[in-house]
ZAVEX-293636 format. One record per residue (C-alpha): residue number from 1; residue in three letters; x, y, z. Coordinates in nm, 2 decimals. Layout:
REC, NUM, ALA, X, Y, Z
...
***
This chain:
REC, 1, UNK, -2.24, 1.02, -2.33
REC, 2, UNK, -2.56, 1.25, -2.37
REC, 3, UNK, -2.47, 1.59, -2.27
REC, 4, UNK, -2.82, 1.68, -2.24
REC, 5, UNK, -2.82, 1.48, -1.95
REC, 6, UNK, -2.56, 1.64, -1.74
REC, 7, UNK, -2.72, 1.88, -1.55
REC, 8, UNK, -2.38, 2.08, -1.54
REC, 9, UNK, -2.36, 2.05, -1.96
REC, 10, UNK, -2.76, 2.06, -2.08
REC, 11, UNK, -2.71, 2.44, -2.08
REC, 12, UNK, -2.36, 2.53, -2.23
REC, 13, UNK, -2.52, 2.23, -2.49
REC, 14, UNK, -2.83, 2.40, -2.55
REC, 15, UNK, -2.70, 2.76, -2.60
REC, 16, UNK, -2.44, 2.58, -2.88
REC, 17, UNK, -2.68, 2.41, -3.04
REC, 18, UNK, -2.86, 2.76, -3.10
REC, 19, UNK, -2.60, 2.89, -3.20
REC, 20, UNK, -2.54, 2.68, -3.47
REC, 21, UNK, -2.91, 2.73, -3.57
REC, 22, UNK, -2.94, 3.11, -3.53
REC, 23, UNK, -2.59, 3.12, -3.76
REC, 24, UNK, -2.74, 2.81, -4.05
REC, 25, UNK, -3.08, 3.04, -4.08
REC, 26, UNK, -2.89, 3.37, -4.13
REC, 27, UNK, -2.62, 3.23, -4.34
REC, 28, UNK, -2.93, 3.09, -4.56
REC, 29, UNK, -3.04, 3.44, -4.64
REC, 30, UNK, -2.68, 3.53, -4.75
REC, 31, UNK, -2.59, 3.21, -4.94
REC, 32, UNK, -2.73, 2.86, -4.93
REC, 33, UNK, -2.37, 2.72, -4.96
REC, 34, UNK, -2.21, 2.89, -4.67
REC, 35, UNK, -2.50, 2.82, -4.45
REC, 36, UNK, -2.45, 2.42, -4.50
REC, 37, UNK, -2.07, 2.47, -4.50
REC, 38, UNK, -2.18, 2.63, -4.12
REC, 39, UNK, -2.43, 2.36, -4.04
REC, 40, UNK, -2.15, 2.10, -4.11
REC, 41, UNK, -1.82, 2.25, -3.99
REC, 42, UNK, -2.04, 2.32, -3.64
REC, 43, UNK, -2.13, 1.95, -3.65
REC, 44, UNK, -1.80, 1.79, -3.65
REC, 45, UNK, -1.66, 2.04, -3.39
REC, 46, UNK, -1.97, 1.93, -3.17
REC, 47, UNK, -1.88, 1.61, -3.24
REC, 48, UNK, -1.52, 1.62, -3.21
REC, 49, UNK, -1.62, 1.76, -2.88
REC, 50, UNK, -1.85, 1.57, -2.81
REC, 51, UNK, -1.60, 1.24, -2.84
REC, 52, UNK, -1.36, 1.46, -2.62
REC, 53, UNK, -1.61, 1.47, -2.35
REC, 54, UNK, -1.69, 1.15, -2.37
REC, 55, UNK, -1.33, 1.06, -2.29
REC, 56, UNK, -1.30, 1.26, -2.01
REC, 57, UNK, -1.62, 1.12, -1.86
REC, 58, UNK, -1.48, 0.75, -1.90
REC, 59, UNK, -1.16, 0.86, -1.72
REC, 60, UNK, -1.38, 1.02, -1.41
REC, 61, UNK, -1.57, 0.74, -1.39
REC, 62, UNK, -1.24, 0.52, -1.37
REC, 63, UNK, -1.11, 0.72, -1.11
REC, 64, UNK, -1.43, 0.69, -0.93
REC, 65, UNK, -1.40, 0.33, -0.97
REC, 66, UNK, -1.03, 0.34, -0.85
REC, 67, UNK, -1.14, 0.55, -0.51
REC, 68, UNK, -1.41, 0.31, -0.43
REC, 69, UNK, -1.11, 0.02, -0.42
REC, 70, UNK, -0.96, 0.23, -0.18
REC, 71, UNK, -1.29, 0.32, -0.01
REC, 72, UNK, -1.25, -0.10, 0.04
REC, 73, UNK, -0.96, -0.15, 0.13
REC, 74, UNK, -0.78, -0.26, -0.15
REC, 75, UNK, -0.38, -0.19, -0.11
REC, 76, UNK, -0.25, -0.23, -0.48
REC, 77, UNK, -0.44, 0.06, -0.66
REC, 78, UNK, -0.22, 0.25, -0.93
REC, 79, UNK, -0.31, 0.61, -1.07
REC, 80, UNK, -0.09, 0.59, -1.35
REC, 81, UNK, -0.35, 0.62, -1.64
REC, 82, UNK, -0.42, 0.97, -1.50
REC, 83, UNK, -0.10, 1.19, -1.56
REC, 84, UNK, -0.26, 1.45, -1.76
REC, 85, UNK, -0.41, 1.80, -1.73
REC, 86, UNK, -0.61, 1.90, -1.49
REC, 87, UNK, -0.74, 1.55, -1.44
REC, 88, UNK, -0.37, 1.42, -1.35
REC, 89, UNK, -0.31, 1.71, -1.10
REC, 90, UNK, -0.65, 1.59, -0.92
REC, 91, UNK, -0.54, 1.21, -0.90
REC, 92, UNK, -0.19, 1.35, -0.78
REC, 93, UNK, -0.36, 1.51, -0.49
REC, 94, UNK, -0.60, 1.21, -0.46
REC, 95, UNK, -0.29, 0.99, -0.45
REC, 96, UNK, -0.11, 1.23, -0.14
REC, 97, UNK, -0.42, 1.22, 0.02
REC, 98, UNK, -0.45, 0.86, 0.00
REC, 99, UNK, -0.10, 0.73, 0.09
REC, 100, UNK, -0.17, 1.02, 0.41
REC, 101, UNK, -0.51, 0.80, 0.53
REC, 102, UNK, -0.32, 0.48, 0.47
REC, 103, UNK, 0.01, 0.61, 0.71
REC, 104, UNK, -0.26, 0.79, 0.93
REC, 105, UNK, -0.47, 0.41, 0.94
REC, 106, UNK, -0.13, 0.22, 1.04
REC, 107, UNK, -0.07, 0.47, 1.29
REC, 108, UNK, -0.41, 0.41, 1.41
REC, 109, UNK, -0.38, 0.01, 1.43
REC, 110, UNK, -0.06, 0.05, 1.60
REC, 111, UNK, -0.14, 0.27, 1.87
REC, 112, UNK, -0.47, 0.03, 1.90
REC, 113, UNK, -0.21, -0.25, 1.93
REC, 114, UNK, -0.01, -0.03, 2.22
REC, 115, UNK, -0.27, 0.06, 2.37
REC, 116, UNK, -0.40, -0.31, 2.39
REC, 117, UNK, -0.08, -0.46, 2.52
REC, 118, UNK, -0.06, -0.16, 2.77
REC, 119, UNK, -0.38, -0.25, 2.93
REC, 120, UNK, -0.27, -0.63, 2.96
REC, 121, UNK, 0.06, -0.54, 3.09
REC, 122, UNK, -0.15, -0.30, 3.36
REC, 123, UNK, -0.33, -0.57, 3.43
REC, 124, UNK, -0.07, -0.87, 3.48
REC, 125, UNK, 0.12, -0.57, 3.70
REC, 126, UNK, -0.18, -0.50, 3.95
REC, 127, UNK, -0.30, -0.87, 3.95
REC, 128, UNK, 0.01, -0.98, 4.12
REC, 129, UNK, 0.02, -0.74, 4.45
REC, 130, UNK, -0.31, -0.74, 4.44
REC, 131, UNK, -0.33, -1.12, 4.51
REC, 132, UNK, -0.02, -1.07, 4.76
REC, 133, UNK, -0.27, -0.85, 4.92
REC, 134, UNK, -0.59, -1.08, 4.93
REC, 135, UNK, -0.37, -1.32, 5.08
REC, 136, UNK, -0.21, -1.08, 5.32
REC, 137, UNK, -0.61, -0.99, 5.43
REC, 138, UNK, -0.67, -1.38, 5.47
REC, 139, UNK, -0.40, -1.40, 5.68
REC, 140, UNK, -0.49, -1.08, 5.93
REC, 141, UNK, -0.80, -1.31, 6.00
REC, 142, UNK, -0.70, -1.54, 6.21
REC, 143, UNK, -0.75, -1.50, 6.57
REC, 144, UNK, -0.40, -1.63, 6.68
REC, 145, UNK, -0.22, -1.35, 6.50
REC, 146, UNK, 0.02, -1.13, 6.72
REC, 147, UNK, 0.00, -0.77, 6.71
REC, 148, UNK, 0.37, -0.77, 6.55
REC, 149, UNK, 0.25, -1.00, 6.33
REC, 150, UNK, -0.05, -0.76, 6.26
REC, 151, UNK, 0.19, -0.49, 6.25
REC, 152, UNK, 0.38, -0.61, 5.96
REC, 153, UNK, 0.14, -0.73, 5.77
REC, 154, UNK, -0.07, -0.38, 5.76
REC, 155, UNK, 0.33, -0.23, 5.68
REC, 156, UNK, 0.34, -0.50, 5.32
REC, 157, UNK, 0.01, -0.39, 5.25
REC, 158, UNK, 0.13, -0.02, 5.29
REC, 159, UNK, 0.43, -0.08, 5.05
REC, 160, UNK, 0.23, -0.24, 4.81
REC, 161, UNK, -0.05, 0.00, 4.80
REC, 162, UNK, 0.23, 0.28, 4.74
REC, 163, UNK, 0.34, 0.12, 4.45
REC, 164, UNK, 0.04, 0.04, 4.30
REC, 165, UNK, -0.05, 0.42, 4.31
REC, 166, UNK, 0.28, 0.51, 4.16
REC, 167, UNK, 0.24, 0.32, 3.93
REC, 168, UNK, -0.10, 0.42, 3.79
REC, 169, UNK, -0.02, 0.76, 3.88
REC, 170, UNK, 0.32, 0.75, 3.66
REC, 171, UNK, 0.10, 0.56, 3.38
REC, 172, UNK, -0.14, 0.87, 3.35
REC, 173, UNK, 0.11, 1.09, 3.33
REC, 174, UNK, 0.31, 0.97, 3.08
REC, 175, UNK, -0.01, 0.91, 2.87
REC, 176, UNK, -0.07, 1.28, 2.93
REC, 177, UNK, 0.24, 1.35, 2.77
REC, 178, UNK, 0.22, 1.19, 2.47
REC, 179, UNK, -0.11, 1.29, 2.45
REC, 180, UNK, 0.05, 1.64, 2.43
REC, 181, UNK, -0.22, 1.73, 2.71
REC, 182, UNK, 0.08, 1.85, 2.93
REC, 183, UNK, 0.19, 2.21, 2.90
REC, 184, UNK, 0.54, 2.24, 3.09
REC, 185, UNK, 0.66, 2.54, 3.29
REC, 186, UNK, 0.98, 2.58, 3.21
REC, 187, UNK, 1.21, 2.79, 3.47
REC, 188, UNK, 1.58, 2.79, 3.53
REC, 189, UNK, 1.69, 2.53, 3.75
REC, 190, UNK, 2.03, 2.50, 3.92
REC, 191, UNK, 2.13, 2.15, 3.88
REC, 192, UNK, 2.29, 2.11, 4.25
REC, 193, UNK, 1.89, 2.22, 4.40
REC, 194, UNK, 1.74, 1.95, 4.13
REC, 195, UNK, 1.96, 1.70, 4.29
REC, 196, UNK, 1.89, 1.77, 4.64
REC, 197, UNK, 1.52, 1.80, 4.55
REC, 198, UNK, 1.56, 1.41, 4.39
REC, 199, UNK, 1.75, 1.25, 4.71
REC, 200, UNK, 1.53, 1.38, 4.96
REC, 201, UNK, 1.24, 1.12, 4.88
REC, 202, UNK, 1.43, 0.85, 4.87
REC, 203, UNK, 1.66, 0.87, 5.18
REC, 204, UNK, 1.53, 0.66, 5.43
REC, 205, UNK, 1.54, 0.38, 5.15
REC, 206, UNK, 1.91, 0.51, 5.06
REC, 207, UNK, 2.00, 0.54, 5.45
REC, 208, UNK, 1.81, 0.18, 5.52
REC, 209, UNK, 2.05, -0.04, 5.22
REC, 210, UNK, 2.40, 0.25, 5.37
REC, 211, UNK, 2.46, 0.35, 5.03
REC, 212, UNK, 2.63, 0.65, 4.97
REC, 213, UNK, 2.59, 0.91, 4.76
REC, 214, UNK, 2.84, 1.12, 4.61
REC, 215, UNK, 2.78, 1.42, 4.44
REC, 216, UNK, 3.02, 1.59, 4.19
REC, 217, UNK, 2.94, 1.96, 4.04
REC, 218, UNK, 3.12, 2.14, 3.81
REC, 219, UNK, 3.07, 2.52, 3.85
REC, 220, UNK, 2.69, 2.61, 3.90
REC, 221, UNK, 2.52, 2.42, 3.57
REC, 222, UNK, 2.14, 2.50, 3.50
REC, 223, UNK, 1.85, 2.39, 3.30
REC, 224, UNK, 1.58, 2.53, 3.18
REC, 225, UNK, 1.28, 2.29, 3.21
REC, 226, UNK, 0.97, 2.21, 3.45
REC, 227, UNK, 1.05, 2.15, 3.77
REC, 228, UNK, 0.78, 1.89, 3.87
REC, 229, UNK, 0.82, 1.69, 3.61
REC, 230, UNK, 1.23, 1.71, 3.59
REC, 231, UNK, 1.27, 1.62, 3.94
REC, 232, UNK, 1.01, 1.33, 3.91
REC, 233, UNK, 1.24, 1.18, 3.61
REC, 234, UNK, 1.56, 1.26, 3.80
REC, 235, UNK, 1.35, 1.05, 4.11
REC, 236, UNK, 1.32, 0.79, 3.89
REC, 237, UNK, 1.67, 0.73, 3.74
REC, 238, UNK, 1.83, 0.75, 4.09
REC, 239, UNK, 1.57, 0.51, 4.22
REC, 240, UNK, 1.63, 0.27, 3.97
REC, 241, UNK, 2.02, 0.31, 4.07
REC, 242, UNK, 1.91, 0.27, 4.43
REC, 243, UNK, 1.69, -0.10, 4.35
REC, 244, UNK, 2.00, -0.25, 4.17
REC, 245, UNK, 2.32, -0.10, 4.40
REC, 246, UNK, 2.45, -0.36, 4.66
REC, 247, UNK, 2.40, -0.24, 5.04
REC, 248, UNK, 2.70, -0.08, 5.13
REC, 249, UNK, 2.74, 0.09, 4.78
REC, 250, UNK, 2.80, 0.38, 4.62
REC, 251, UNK, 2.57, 0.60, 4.36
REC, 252, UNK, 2.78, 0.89, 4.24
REC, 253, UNK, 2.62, 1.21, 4.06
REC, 254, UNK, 2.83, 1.44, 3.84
REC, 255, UNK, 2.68, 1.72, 3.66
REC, 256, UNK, 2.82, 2.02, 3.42
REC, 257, UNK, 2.73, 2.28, 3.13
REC, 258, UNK, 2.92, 2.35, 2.82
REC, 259, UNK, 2.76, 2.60, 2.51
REC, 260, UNK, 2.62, 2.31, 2.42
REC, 261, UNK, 2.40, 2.08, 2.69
REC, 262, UNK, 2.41, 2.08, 3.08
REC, 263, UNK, 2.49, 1.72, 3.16
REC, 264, UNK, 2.42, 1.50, 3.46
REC, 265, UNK, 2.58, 1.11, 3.49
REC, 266, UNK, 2.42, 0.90, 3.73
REC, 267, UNK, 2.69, 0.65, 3.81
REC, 268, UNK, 2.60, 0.29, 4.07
REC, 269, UNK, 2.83, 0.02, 4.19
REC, 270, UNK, 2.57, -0.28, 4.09
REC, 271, UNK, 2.65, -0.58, 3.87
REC, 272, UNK, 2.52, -0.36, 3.57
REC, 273, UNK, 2.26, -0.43, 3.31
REC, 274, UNK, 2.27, -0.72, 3.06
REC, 275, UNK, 2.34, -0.65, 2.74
REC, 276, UNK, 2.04, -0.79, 2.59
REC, 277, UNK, 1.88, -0.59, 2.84
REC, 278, UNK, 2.06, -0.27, 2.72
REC, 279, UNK, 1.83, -0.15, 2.40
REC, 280, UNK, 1.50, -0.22, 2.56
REC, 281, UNK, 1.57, -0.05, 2.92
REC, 282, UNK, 1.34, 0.25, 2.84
REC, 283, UNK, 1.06, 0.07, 2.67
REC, 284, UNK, 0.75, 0.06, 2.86
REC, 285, UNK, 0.68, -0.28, 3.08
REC, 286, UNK, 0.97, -0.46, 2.91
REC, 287, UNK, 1.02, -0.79, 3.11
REC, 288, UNK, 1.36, -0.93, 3.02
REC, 289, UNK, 1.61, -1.08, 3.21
REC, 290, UNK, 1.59, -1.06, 3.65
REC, 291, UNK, 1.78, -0.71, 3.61
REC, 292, UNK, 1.44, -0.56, 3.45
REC, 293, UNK, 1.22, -0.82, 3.65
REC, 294, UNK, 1.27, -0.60, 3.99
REC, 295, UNK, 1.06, -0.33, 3.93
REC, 296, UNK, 0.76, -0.26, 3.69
REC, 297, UNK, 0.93, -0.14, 3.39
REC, 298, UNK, 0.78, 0.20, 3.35
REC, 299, UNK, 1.01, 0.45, 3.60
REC, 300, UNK, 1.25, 0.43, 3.38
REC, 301, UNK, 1.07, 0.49, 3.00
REC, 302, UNK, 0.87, 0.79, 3.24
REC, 303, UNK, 1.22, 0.97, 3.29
REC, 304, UNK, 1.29, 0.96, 2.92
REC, 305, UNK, 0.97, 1.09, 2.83
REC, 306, UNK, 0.99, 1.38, 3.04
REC, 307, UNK, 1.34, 1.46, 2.93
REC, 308, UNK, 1.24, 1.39, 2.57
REC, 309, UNK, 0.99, 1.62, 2.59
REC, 310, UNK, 1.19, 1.91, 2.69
REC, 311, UNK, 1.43, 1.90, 2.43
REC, 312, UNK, 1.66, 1.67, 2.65
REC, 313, UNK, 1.83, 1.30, 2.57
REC, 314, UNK, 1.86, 0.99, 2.81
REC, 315, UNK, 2.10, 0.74, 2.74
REC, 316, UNK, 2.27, 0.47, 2.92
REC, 317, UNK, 2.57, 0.19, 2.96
REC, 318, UNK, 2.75, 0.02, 3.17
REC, 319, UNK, 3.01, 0.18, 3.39
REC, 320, UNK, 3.40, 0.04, 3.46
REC, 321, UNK, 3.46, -0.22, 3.62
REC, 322, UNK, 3.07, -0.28, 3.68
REC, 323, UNK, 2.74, -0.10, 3.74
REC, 324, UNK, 2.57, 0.14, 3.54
REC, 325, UNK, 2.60, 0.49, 3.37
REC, 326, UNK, 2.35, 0.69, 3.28
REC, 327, UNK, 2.36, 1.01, 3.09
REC, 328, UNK, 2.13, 1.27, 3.10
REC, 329, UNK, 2.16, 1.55, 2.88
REC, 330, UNK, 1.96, 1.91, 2.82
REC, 331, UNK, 2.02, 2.09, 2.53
REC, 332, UNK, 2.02, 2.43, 2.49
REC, 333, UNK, 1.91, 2.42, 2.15
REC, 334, UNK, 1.64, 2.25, 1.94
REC, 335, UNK, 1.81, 1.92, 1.84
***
């Protein structure tokens, strides 16, 4: 290597090189000897120096060599010839830094892979009532049709208009969420008013199958959390309850508060939920077995969302002798 050429080592070369000039021509006025013992001990510590630099410039260059790999894509790069000095504190950093882009870059392709199987999942759910309703529109053409006829007809397309706007409208929201473009307004809540809040919307529906609902409150629990949102996810969990209970059932709601959590169980008389079903019931748009095939599998991975979100757990099982149990908990703590 030519340090002459290194713009950032031309100078500190130069001024050396003078040095050991300035210092042979004095030392020549003092003695001859001395002045040549200068000259040569200067040379081999240039030299020696020289050779060091020389080194260090190989070892850049590797690593430059190394990063462009990366820069390409290429997995198996190790950094294990630079453990050294400074130069092994930069390819440490180098190495944290790269291992960060590479997590960050899986992240990436797997949100890109969510993302894509979200959209066809969207897709497949709003192609299917939106076909029931092209056919219900064919079918309100025909001249012969009876105004009760008409009548029910415009009520399906009702129904299925509602649910195709809950279920964009849930979709947003919980991509909102874990876009962390939500900000909560948190309040105490007492758990009996939540509950009363989360049966009113679904009454009629309730009233229309005669299922009753039970409600069982220990003392006067609260939570701290947002009250849209909360009563939305408690809207969701009971609705679910609702779909699978049996007319003529029963969908019992216990709640209480220890120093711990405020807990609510939402307890129905159905035939329960599958185990195979079980692990995948609050992941988004599962389609498993005709328990999960009723609805459009997002109400459910909504609720935990929200309750995740506000330092709250969702869990559930099946109840004794049959239907299912689930159990919501708020913490009053950061777990």
């Amino acid at each position: 290597m030519n340090p002459l050429r290194e713009p950032d080592l031309r100078i500190p070369a130069l001024l050396q090189l003078a040095a050991v000039i300035a210092g042979f021509v004095v030392c020549l006025f003092i003695n001859v000897p001395s002045a040549f013992l200068l000259l040569l001990v200067s040379l081999v510590i240039m030299i020696i120096g020289g050779i060091s630099l020389s080194k260090r410039q190989k070892k850049l260059s590797a690593l430059c060599d190394e990063i462009d790999k990366i820069l390409h894509g290429a997995e198996a790069v190790s950094f294990d010839e630079f453990k050294e000095g400074e130069l092994g504190i930069l390819t440490t950093e180098i190495h944290k830094m790269t291992i960060r882009l590479r997590e960050q870059n899986s992240e990436l392709k797997q949100e890109k892979q969510f993302m894509k199987e979200a959209l066809e999942d969207m897709s497949h759910q709003l192609r299917t009532p939106l076909t029931t309703m092209f056919l219900i529109f064919g079918n309100m053409r025909d001249p012969e049709l009876t105004k009760p006829q008409r009548m029910e007809y415009i009520q399906e397309l009702y129904r299925l208009l509602s649910r195709m706007q809950w279920m964009l409208e849930t979709m947003l929201n919980m991509s909102r969420i874990e876009a962390g473009a939500v900000t909560f307004n948190k309040e105490t809540i007492a758990v009996a008013e939540l509950i009363e809040s989360a049966i009113e919307p679904l009454s009629i529906a309730i009233e229309l199958k005669n299922i009753s609902v039970h409600t069982k409150i220990d003392k006067t629990p609260l939570i701290t959390a947002d009250r849209q949102y909360i009563t939305e996810a408690l809207v969701n969990i009971l609705k679910n309850c609702m779909e699978h209970t049996p007319e003529g059932g029963e969908i019992t709601i216990s709640a209480f508060e220890n120093s711990i959590y405020t807990g609510v169980r939402i307890t129905d008389t159905g035939n329960g939920i599958p185990q195979k079903d079980l692990p995948h019931i609050f992941e988004r748009f599962y389609r498993g077995t005709e328990f999960s095939k009723n609805g459009y599998g997002i109400g459910l991975a909504f609720a935990r969302k929200i309750i995740a979100s506000q330092n709250g757990s969702l869990r559930v099982k099946n109840a004794k002798p049959h239907g299912a149990e689930f159990d919501w908990r708020m913490y009053k703590t950061v777990v």
